[in-house]
C-alpha positions as CSV (number, residue, x, y, z in Angstrom):
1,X,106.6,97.3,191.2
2,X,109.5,95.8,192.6
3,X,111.1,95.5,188.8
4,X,110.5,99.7,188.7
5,X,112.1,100.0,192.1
6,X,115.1,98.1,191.1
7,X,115.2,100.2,187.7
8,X,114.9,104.1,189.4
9,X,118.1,102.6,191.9
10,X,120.0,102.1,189.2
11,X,119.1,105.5,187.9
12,X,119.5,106.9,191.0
13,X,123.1,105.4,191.0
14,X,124.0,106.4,187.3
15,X,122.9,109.4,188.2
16,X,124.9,110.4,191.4
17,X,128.4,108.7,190.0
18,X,130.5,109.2,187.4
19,X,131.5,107.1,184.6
20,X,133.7,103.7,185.0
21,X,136.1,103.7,182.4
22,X,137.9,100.7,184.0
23,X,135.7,98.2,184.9
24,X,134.0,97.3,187.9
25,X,135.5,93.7,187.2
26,X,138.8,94.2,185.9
27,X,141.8,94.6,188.2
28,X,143.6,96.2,185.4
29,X,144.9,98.8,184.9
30,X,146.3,99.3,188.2
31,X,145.3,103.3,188.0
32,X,141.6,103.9,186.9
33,X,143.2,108.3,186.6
34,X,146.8,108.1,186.1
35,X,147.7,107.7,182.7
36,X,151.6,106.0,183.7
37,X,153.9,103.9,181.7
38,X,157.5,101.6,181.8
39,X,156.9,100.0,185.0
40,X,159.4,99.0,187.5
41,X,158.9,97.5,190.9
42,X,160.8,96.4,194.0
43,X,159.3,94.4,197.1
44,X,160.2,96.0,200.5
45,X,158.1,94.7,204.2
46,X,155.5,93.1,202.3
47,X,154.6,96.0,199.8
48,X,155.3,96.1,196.0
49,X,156.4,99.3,195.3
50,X,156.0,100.1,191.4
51,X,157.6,103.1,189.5
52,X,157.0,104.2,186.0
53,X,156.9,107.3,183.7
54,X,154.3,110.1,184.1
55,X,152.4,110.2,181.0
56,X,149.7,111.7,183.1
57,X,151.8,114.8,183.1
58,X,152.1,115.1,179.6
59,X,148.4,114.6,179.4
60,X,147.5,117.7,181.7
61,X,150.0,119.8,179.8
62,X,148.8,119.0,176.7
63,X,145.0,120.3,178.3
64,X,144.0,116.5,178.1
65,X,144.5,115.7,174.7
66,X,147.1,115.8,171.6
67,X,149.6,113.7,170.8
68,X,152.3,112.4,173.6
69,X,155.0,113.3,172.8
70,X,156.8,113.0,176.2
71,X,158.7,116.1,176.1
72,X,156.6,117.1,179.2
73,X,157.5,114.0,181.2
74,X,159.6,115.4,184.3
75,X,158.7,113.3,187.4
76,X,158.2,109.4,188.3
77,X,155.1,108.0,189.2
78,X,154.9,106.1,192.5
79,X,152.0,103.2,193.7
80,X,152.2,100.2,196.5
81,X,149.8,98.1,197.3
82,X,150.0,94.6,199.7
83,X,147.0,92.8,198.2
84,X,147.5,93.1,194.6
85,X,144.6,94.6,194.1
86,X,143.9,97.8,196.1
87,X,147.1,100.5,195.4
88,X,148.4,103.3,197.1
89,X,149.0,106.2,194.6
90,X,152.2,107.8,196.4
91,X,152.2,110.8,194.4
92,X,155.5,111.8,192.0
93,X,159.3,112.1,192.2
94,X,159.8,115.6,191.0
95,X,162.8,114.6,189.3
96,X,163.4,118.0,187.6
97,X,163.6,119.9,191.2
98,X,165.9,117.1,191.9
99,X,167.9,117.3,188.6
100,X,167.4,120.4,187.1
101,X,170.7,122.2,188.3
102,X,173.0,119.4,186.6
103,X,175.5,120.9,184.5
104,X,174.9,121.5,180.9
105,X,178.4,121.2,179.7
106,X,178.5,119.2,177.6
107,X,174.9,119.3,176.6
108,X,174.0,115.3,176.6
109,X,174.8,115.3,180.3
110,X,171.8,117.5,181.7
111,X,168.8,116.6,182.8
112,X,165.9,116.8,180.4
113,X,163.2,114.7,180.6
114,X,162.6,111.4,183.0
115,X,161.6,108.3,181.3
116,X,161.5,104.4,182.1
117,X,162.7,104.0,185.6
118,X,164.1,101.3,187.4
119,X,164.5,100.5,191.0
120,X,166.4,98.6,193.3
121,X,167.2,98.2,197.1
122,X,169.9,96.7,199.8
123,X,170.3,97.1,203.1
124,X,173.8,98.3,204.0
125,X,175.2,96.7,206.7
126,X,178.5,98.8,207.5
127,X,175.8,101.7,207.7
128,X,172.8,99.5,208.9
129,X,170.6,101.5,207.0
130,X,167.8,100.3,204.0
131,X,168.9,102.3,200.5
132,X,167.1,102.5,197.3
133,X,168.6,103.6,193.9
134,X,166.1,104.4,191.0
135,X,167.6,105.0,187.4
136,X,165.8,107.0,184.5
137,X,166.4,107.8,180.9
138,X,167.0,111.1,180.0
139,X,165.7,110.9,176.6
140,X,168.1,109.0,174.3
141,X,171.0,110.8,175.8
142,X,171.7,108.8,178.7
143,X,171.2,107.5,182.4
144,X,170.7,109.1,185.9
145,X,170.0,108.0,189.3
146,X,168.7,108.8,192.5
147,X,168.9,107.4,196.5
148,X,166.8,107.6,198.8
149,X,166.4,105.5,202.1
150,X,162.7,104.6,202.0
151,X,160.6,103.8,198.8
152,X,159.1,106.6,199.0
153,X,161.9,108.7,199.6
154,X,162.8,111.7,200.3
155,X,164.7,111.4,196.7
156,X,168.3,113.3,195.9
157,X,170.5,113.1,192.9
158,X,174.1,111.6,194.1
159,X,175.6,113.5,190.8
160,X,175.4,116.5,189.6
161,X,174.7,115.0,185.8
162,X,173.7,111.8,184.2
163,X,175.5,108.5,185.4
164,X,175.8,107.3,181.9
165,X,176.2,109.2,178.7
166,X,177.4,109.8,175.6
167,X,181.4,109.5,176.7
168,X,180.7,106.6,179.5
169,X,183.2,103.6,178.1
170,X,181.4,101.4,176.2
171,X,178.2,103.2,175.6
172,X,176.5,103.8,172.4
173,X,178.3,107.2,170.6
174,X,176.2,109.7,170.3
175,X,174.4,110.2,166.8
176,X,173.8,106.4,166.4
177,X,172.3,104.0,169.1
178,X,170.2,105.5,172.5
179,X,171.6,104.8,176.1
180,X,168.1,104.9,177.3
181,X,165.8,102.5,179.5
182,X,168.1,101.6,182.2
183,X,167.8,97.7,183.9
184,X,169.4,97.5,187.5
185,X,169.9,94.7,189.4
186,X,171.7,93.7,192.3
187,X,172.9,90.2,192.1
188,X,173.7,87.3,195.3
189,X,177.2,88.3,195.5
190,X,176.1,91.9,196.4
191,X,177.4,93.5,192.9
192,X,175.4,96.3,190.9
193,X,174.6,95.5,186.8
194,X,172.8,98.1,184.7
195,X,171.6,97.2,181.1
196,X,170.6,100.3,178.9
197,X,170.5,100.7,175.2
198,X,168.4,100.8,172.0
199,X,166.9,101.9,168.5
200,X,169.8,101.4,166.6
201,X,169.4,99.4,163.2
202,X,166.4,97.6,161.8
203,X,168.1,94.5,161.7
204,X,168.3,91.1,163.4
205,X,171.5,92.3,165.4
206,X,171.0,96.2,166.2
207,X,174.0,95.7,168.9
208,X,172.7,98.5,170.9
209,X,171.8,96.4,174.3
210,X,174.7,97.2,176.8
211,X,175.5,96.2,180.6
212,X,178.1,97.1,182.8
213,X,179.2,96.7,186.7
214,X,178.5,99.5,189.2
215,X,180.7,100.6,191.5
216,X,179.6,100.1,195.5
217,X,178.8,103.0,195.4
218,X,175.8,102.3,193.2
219,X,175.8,105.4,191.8
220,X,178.6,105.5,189.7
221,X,179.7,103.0,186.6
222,X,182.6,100.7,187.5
223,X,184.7,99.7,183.9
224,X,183.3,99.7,180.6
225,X,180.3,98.5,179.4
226,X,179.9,95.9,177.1
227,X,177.6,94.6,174.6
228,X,174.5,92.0,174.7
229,X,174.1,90.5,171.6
230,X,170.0,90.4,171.6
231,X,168.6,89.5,168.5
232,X,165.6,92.0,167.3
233,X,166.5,94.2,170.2
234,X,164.5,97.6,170.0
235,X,164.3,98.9,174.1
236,X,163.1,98.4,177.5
237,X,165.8,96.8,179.1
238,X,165.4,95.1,182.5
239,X,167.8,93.1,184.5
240,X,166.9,90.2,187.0
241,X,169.0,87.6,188.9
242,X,167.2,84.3,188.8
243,X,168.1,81.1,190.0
244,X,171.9,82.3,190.3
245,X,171.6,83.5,186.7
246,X,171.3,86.7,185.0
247,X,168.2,87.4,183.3
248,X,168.3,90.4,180.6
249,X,164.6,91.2,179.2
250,X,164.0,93.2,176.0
251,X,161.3,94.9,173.6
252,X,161.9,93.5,170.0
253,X,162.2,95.4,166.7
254,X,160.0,96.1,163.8
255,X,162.9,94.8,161.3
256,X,161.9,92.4,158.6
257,X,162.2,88.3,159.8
258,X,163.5,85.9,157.8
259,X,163.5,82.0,158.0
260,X,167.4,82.6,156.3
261,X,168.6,85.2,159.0
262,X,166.6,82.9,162.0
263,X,167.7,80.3,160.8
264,X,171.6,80.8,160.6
265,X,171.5,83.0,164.0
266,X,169.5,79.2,165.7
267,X,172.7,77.3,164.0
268,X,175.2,79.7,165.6
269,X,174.2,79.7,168.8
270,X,172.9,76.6,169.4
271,X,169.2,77.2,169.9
272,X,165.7,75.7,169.0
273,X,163.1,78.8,169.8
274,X,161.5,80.7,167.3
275,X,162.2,84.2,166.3
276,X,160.3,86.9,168.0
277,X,157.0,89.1,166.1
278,X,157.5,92.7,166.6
279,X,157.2,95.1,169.8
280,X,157.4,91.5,171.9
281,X,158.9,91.2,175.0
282,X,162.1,88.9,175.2
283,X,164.7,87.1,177.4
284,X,167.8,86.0,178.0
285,X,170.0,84.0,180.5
286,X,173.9,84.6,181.2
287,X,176.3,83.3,184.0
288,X,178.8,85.3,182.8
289,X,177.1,89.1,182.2
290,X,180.8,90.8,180.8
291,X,180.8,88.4,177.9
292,X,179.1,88.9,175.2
293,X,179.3,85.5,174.3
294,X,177.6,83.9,177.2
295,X,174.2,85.3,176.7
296,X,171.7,82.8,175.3
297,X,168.5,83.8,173.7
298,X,165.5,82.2,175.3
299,X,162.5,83.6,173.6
300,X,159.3,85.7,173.6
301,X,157.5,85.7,177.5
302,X,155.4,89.1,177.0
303,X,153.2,89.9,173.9
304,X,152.2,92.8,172.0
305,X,150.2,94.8,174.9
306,X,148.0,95.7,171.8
307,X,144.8,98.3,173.1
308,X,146.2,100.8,170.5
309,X,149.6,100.8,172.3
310,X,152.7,101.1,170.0
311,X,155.4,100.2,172.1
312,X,156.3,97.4,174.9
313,X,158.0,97.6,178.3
314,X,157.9,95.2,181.2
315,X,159.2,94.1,184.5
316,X,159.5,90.9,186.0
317,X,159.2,91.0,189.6
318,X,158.7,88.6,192.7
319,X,156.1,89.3,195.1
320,X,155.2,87.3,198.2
321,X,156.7,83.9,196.6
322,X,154.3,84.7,192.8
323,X,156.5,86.6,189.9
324,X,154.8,89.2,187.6
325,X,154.7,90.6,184.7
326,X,154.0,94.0,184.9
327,X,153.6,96.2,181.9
328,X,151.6,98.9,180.1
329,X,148.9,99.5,177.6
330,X,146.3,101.2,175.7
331,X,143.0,99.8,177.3
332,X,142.1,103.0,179.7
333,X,142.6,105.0,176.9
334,X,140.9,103.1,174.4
335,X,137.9,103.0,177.5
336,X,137.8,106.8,176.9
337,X,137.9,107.0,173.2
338,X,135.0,104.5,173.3
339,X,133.1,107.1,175.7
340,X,133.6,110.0,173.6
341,X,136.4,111.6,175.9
342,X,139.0,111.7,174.4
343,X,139.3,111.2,169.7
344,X,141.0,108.6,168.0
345,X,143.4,112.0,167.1
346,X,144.3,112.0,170.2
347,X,148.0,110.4,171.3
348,X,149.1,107.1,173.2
349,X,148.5,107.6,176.5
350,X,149.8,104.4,178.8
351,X,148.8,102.6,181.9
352,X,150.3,100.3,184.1
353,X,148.7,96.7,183.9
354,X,149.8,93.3,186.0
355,X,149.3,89.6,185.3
356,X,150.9,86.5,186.8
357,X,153.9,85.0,185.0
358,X,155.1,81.4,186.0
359,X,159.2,81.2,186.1
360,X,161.2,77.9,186.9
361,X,164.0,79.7,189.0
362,X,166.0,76.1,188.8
363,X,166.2,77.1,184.6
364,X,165.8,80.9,184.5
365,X,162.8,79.8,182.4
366,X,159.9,82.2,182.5
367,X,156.7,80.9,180.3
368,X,154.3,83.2,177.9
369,X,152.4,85.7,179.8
370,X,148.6,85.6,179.0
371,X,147.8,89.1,179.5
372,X,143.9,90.3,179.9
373,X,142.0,92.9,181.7
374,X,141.0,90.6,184.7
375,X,144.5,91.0,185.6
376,X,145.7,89.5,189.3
377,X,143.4,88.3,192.5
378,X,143.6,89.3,195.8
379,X,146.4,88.1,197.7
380,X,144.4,89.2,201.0
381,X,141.4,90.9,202.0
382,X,141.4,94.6,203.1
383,X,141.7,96.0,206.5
384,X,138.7,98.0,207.4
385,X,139.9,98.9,211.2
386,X,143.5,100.8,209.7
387,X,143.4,103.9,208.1
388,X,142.8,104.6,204.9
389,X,144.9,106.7,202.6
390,X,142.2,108.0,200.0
391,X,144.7,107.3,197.4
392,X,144.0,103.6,198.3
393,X,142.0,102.5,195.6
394,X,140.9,99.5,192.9
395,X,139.1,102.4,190.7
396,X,137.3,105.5,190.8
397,X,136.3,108.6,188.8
398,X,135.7,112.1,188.6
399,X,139.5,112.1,191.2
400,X,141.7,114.8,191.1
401,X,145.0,115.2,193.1
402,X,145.9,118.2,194.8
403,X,149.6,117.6,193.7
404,X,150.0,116.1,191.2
405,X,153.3,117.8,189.8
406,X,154.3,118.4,193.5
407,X,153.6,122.1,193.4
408,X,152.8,123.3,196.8
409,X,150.1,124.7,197.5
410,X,148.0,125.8,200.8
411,X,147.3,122.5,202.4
412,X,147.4,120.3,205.1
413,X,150.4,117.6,204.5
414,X,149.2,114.1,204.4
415,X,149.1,113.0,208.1
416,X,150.2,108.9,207.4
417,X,153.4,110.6,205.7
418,X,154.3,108.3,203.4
419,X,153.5,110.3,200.3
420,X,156.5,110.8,197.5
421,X,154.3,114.1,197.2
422,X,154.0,117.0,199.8
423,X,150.4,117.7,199.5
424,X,148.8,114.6,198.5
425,X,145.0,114.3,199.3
426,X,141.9,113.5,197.0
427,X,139.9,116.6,195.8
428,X,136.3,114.6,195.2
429,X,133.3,116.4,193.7
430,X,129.7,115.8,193.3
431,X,129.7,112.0,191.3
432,X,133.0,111.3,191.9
433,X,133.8,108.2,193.8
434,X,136.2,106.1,195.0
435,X,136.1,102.0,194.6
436,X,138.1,99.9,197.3
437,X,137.9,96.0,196.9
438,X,138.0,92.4,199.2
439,X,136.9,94.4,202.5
440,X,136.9,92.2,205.7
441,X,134.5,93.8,208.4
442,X,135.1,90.8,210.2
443,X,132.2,88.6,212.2
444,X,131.3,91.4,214.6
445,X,131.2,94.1,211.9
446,X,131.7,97.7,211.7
447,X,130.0,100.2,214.0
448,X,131.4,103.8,213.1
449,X,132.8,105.2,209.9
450,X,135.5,107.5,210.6
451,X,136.2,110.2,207.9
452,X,139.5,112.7,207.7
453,X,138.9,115.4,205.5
454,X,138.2,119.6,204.7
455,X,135.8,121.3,202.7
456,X,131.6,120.2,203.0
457,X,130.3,117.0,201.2
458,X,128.1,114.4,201.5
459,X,129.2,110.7,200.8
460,X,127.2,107.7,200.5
461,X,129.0,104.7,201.4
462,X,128.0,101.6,199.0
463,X,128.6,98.0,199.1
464,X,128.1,95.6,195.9
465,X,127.8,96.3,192.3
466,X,124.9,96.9,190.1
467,X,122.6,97.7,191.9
468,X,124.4,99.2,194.4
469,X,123.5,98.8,198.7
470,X,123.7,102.3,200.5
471,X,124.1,101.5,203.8
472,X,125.6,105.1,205.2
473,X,124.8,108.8,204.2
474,X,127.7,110.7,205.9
475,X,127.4,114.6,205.5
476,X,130.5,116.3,206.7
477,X,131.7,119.8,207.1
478,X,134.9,121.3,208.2
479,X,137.0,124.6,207.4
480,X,140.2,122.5,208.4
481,X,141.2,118.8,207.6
482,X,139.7,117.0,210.8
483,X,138.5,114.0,211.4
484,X,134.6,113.0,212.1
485,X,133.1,109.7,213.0
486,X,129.4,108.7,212.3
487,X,127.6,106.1,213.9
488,X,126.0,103.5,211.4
489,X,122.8,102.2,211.7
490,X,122.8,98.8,211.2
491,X,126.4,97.0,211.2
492,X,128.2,95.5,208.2
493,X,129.6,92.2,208.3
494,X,131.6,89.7,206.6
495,X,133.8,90.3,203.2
496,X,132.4,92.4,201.1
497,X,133.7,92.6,197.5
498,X,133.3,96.5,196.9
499,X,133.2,99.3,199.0
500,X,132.0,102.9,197.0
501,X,132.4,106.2,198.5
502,X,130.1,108.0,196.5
503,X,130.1,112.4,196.7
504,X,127.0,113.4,195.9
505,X,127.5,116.6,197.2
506,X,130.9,118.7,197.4
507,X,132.0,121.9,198.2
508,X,135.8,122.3,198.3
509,X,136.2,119.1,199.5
510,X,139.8,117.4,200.1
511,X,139.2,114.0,201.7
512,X,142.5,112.9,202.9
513,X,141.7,109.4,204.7
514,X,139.2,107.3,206.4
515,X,138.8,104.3,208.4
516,X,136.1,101.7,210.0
517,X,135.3,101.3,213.9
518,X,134.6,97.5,214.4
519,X,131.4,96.9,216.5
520,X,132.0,95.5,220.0
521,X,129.2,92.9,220.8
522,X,130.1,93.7,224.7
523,X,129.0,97.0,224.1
524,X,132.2,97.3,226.9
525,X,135.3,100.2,225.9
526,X,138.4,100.5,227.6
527,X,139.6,104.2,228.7
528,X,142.4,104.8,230.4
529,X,143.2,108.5,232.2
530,X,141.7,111.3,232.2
531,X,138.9,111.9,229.9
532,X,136.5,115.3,229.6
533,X,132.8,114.9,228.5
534,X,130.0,117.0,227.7
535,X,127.3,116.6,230.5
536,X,128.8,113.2,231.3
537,X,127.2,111.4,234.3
538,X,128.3,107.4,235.1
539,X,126.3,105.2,236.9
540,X,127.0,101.5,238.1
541,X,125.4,98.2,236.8
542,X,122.8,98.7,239.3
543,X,122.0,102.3,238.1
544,X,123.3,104.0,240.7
545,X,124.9,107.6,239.7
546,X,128.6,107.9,240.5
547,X,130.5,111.3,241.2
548,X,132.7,112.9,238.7
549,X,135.5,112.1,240.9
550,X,134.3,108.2,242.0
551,X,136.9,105.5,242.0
552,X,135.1,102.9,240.8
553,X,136.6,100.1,239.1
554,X,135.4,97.8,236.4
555,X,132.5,98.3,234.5
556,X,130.3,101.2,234.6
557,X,127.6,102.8,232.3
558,X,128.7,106.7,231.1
559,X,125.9,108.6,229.1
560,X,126.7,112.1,227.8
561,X,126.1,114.4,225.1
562,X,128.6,115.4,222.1
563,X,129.1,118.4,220.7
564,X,126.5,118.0,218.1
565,X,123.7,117.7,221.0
566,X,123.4,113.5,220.4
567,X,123.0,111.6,223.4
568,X,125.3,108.4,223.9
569,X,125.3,105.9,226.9
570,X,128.0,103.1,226.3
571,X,129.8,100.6,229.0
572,X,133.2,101.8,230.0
573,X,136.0,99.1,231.7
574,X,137.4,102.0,234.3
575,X,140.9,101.3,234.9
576,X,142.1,104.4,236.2
């Protein structure tokens, strides 16, 4: 009996969610929905902010399938997240409302298409203000860049076409080598670098990798670029200062390796490491980043992100004292193939994955990545008792954005506003569900559920994994985004390692954010001024009634009725 029990839950559960592509155990990808590629990332008041392209964008246009061709790709993707496991989905950088009007003349210094960001930030202090500068590729043709004075922006475009093109001093000419997949970097003396460069040759020295200074400006080039001489070199340039040194990270070739080539290019510079398999990512360490010369080859730190991807890109980034290797793959998509959804005809479509990376800053030595689907732990549990975004999330299915290419439509802005997006709030319907993970209801537990949202749906709130715990049915309805808070029956406690909002019923429903009341074992609340009640009446510890207008102070017992007919009798510490 109890075996049957257990077995019609879990069909009750398969039946009321929709499928997990991701994984209820992995922590990778970072985006269970958002197909998204070439990460970048910054650290700013103990978020990591990561950027990359929008192959998601593509993927709607293409009617969610076809080959990706990235033609389509006009805006930057945007997530945070402050325990490494949870993440913020920020919405996009619309960067072809921002760049669309750059001149045309000549043609390779409009804006296209958007690809392979990367981000950086200082504080200036003749201005005393935070500022963030985020670089794309615009195709093969060249570089542009964006400010902003939060992560999040509001985003403009400084110039009114690329920062580096075709005729910047130094670049690749055009017809030959890409000035694509910009690297940024600010280093400890305060100075700007930006590496950018690639395809060129087949060959063990393509000499397409270039860096040059930036003005203070940041948004302008400052001199002529030079060359990196970076062996295999294909694309996905990054820049990092390390230890006092520059650090330059690459994607290798598919050329041909031989022990003759290796082995004279080891003799010439002085070296020991081996030479690099294809689409690998690579490293290497300068003091001097203007000559050519001083850059030394250091080897392979990233593999092949394999998962049917065909190309590499990373970023190395320090987060709360633990550097990571962030970088994309195939394994969502490959998820989906296996479930039928989308054909092995179908294109590469990316997604942003993390792993830990060890790195001796005293060397500028990073070490091999293992990469795998487990990905990252927690850094810290969850906060329960703060809202919410419903963008917030370790996985989910059957999500849709109401802006996802930041076209505006009839709705409420986000009220946390700190969306890149204008409209950004989860459209859920029946069987999808949203997966938050490491949740710390603390000792004392949680009391009330609090939910912001529009539209009429019910939710089941879960806890654990297979089978699942329902310990709250919430059924809400509201023609305007409000907020409603239910009582829960029996408390939850401790840290749990999944919470599930599960729709099993929706109608136009936009859920927008949500939150946790922790229970208070006093059973005492605090109100201070004036407060209005349905049929309120208060009565001292004795049970004595009290007027409306007593002036009581300390504790006292209020009972009254909400607007749903419930009756409620709590303590109250009067103050007033």
């Amino acid at each position: 009996m109890g075996a049957a029990l257990m077995a019609a839950c879990l069909q009750t559960n398969a039946q009321t969610m929709a499928a997990d592509y991701k994984g209820s155990s992995n922590n990778n990808p970072i985006s269970a929905n958002i197909f998204c590629a070439d990460p970048t990332a910054l650290e700013y008041n103990g978020r990591l902010y990561v950027y990359g392209s929008n192959d998601h964008q593509q993927f709607i246009a293409n009617g969610k399938k076809g080959e990706n061709t990235y033609g389509a790709i006009k805006s930057i993707v945007v997530f945070s997240t402050d325990d490494m496991v949870n993440w913020t989905f920020h919405g996009t950088i619309d960067t072809k409302k921002l760049c669309g009007g750059w001149t045309s003349s000549p043609w390779y210094v409009g804006y296209g298409v958007s690809w392979a960001p990367s981000v950086t930030w200082r504080h200036n202090e003749s201005t005393n203000k935070d500022e963030f500068f985020l670089y794309f590729c615009n195709s093969s043709h060249g570089v542009g860049v964006l400010t902003a004075n939060s992560p999040i922006g509001p985003w403009k475009s400084p110039n009114n076409k690329l920062m580096i093109h075709y005729d910047t001093p130094g670049a690749n000419p055009s017809g030959t080598n890409a000035n694509f997949d910009p690297g940024v970097t600010i280093d400890d003396n305060g100075v700007g670098w930006i590496s950018f460069g690639g395809l060129g040759p087949s060959t063990i020295m393509p000499d397409a990798a270039r860096i040059v200074k930036l003005k203070p400006s940041m948004t302008e080039v400052d001199g002529s670029a030079v060359k990196i001489h970076a062996p295999y070199h294909f694309e996905a340039n990054e820049l990092n200062v390390i230890g006092g040194k520059y650090v330059y990270t690459y994607c290798s070739n598919w050329a041909q390796r031989t022990d003759a080539d290796w082995n004279a290019y080891k003799q010439e510079h002085g070296i020991s490491v081996s030479a690099p398999n294809a689409c690998t990512m690579c490293y290497m360490v300068s003091d001097n980043p203007t000559d050519p010369d001083s850059w030394v080859y250091k080897g392979v730190y990233g593999p092949h992100p394999g998962n049917g991807t065909n190309n590499n890109h990373s970023h190395l980034q320090k987060f709360n004292g633990q550097y990571y290797h962030l970088y994309h793959n195939g394994a969502l998509m490959e998820s989906m193939r296996s479930a039928g959804i989308l054909t092995n005809q179908d294109g590469v479509f990316r997604s942003l994955c993390v792993n830990k990376v060890t790195v001796n800053e005293s060397t500028a030595t990073i070490n091999q990545v293992t990469t795998n689907l487990e990905g990252v732990k927690k850094i810290k549990n969850l906060n329960p008792y703060e809202w919410q975004q419903a963008e917030t999330m370790a996985s989910c299915r059957g999500v849709e954005y109401e802006d996802m290419t930041n076209i505006k439509k009839n709705t409420l802005i986000n009220t946390l506003g700190n969306d890149a997006s204008e409209n950004m709030q989860v459209k859920m319907k029946e069987g999808s569900w949203i997966n938050v993970r490491n949740i710390d209801y603390g000792t004392d537990g949680a009391a009330k559920f609090t939910l912001r949202a529009k539209g009429t749906g019910t939710i089941q709130l879960r806890s654990g994994t297979s089978p699942m715990t329902i310990f709250a049915t919430i059924e809400f309805s509201s023609t305007d985004m409000a907020e409603q808070t239910f009582d829960l029956t029996k408390a939850v406690t401790g840290v749990k390692s999944n919470l599930y909002l599960v729709v099993t019923a929706a109608t136009d429903f936009y859920v927008d954010a949500w939150k946790f009341t922790e229970y208070d074992p006093t059973g005492i609340q605090e109100v201070n001024g004036q407060r209005s009640m349905v049929n309120g009446q208060f009565y001292d510890l004795s049970g004595r009634r009290l007027s409306d207008t007593h002036q009581h102070r300390g504790i006292v017992i209020e009972q009254y009725t909400d607007e749903n007919g419930v009756k409620h009798s709590r303590k109250v510490l009067e103050n007033q």
